[in-house]
N, C-alpha and C positions, 0 to 999 in steps of 0.2 A: 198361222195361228198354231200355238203349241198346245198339243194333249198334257195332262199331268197323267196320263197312264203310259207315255212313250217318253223311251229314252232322248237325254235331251241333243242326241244327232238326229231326233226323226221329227218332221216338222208334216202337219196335215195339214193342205191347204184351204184357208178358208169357206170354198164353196162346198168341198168334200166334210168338213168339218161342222160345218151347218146342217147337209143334209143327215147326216148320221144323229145327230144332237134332236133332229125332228123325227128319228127312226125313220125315212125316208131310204128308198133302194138307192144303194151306193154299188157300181161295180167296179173290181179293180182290176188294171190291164198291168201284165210284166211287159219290161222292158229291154232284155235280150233280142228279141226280134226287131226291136229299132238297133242295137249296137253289133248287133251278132249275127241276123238271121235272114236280112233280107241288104239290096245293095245300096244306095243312093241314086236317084233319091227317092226311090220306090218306098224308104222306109218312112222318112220322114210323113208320106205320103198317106202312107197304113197307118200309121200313128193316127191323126186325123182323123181318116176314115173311120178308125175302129171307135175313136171319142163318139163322131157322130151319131155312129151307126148305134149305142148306148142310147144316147139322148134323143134320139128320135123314135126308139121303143120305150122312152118314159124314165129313166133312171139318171142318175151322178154318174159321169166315170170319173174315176181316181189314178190316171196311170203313175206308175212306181216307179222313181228313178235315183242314181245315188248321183250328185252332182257339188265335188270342190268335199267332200267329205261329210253333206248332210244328205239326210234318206228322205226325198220328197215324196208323200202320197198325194197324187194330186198335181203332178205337172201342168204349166202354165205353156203359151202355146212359145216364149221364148227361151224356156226351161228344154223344152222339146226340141226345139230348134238346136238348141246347145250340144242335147246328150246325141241329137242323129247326127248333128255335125264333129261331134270328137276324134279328135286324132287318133288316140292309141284307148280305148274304152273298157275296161274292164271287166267281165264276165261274174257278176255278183251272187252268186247263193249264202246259203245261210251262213255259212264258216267263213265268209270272205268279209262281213259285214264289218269288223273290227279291224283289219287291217283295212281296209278301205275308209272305211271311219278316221283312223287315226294317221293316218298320209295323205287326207282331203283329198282322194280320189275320185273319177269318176266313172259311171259303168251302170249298164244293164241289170236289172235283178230278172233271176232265171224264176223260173216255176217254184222252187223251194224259200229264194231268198222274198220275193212275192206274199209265197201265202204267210210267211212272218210277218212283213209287215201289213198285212190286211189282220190278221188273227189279232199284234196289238194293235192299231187303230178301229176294231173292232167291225169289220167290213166281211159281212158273208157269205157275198159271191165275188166269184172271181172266171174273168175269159182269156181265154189263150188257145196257140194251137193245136200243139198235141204236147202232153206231158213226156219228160225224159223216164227212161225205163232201165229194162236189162239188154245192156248190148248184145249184138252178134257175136263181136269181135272187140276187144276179148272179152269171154263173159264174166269174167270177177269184176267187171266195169258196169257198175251197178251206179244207175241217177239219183243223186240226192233228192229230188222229188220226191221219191218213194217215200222215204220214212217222214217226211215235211207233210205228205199227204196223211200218215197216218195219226199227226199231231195238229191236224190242223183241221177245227170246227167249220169249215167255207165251202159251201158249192163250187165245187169247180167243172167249167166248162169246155169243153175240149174237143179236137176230131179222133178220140181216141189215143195212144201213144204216137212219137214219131216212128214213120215206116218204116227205120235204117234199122228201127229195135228187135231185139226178137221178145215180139207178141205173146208168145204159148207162156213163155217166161217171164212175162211181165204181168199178164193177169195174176199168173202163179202167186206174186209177189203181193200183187193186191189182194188177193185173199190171204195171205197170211197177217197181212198187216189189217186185216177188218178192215180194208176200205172197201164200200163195198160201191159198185161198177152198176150206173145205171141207163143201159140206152134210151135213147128220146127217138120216140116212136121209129124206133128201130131194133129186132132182137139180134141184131148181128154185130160184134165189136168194129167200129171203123179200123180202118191203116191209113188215117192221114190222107193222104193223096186220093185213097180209094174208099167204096160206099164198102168195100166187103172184108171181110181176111179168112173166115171161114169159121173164125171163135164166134161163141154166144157168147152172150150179157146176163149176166145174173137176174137180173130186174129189169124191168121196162116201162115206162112213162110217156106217156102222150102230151100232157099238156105242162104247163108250166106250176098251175095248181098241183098237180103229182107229184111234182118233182118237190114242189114246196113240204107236200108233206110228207113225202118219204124223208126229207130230212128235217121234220122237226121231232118224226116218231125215230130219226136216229140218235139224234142230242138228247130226246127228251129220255134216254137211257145212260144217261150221263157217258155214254162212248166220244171220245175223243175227236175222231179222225174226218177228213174230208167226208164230203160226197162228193165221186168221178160221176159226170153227166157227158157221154161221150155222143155226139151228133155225127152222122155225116156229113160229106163235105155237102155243098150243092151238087147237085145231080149234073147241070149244066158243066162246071169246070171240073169235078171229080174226072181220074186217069184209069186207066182199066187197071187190076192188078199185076196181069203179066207185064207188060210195058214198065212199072214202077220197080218190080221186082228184079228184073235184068240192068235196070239202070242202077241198082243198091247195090247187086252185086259184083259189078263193076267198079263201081265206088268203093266199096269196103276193099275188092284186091289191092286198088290205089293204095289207101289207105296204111294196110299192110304195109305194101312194100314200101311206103315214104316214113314205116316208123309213127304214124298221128295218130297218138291217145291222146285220155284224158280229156279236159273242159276244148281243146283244141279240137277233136273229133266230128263231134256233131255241126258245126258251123262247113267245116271241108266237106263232110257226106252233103248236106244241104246245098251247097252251092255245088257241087261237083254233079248230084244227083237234075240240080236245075239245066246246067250245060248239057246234060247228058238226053234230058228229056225235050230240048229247044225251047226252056223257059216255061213248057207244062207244067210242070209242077209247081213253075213260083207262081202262075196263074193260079191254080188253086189252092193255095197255101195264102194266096192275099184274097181268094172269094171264102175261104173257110173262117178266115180269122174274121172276117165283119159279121159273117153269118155268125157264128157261135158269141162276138159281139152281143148279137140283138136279140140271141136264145138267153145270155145269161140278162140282159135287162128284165124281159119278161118274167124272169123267176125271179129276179129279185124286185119285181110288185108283185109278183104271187108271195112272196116272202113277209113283204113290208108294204101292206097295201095305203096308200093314200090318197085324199082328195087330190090334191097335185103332185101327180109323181116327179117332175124336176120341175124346178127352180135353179136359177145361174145362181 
């Protein structure tokens, strides 16, 4: 089904398109973490998981994918199938959208290319695992997330930034960009892998009612930008910090010395970070993503409440 407020490479899929049209909670999932982020067929696997784990706290999911050269919100489970099985997949943010559009490519949209197509198809929550930030290494190596986050009206759900980022600099970032950073019943900013990093959260919310209206008294100021909703991981699969920290830093020297920047980076720390932890980390990296799944459902029928919150 086509929007006439989206461009015509972007195509909402009918059941996504319905719930929205009923103001019904729609959540939308990126799709990097199927092409980029986790292995086969582990991803394919998450992909799923994460749908369900939506629809069984009451909500749409929408996941976002670019496939043959049009931007699906709302993958179909053979759509899905497609983009985890692709051979060479392309890493999609928001500057990649046009040449990917216009070479019928296919590819993953990261956090940034995401909350674009949620903001136009009009969608105001959004789950994922940890947002891209300010690198370690190098630090001019700044994630297009950031200023995506500060232009984009959508809940976003998250375990905090990724661990490999340096944190101190990444909150920095978020406040200067008025996004403003709120844990769920938690005052401590997660690190992804871990419940701790030793940063506070600006704000704090307990319930999904909270969260709903700290961000409609943030809109209702005609401010722009995300709201970050940063959760812990589960208690159960969360990694202590030192164990996570010495596996990063190992990682990043690799990293170094092989020369891997840019969009290539984070995918290498991520896997290299998983070998290094005996697959710890991807354990919690696949129990955090379903959890914060079924966190942002929740706000989004604290958001859009209705008699029946999904319908297929």
């Amino acid at each position: 089904m086509e929007n006439r407020q989206l461009p015509p490479a972007f195509r909402i899929a009918p059941h996504v398109a319905r719930a929205l049209s009923l103001k019904m909670p729609v959540v939308a999932l990126e799709s990097t973490v199927i092409t980029h982020g986790l292995p086969r067929p582990d991803n394919l696997a998450l992909a799923h998981d994460m749908e369900t784990a939506v629809q069984n706290a009451g909500a749409t999911p929408a996941t976002v994918g670019v496939l043959g050269g049009k931007v699906i919100v709302g993958l179909d489970d053979d759509e899905l199938t497609a983009l985890a099985g692709a051979a060479s997949p392309r890493k999609i943010s928001m500057r990649d959208f046009g040449a990917a559009i216009a070479q019928k490519a296919t590819g993953g949209t990261t956090v940034a290319g995401t909350l674009l197509a949620s903001r136009l198809a009009g969608i105001r929550v959004f789950a994922t695992g940890g947002i891209g930030g300010v690198h370690r290494w190098p630090p001019y190596d700044v994630s297009a997330d950031l200023p995506a986050l500060a232009q984009s009206p959508v809940v976003v759900v998250c375990a905090g930034a990724k661990a490999i980022l340096d944190l101190p600099a990444t909150l920095e970032m978020l406040e200067t960009l008025a996004v403003p950073v709120v844990g769920y019943q938690t005052d401590e900013f997660p690190a992804f892998y871990s419940r701790e990093s030793g940063l506070r959260t600006p704000a704090r919310a307990d319930t999904p009612k909270a969260v709903a209206e700290i961000a409609r008294a943030h809109w209702a100021l005609g401010l722009p930008s995300a709201v970050l909703v940063v959760v812990p991981p589960p208690a159960g699969a969360a990694l202590p910090r030192e164990k996570v920290d010495a596996a990063i830093t190992q990682a990043l020297k690799e990293a170094e010395a092989q020369g891997i920047r840019g969009q290539a980076s984070t995918p290498f720390l991520l896997a290299r970070v998983s070998e290094l932890t005996g697959r710890a980390s991807l354990r919690a990296n696949l129990a955090l993503l379903k959890h914060n799944a079924a966190v942002a459902a929740q706000i989004a029928r604290a958001l859009f409440p209705a008699p029946t919150a999904y319908m297929a």
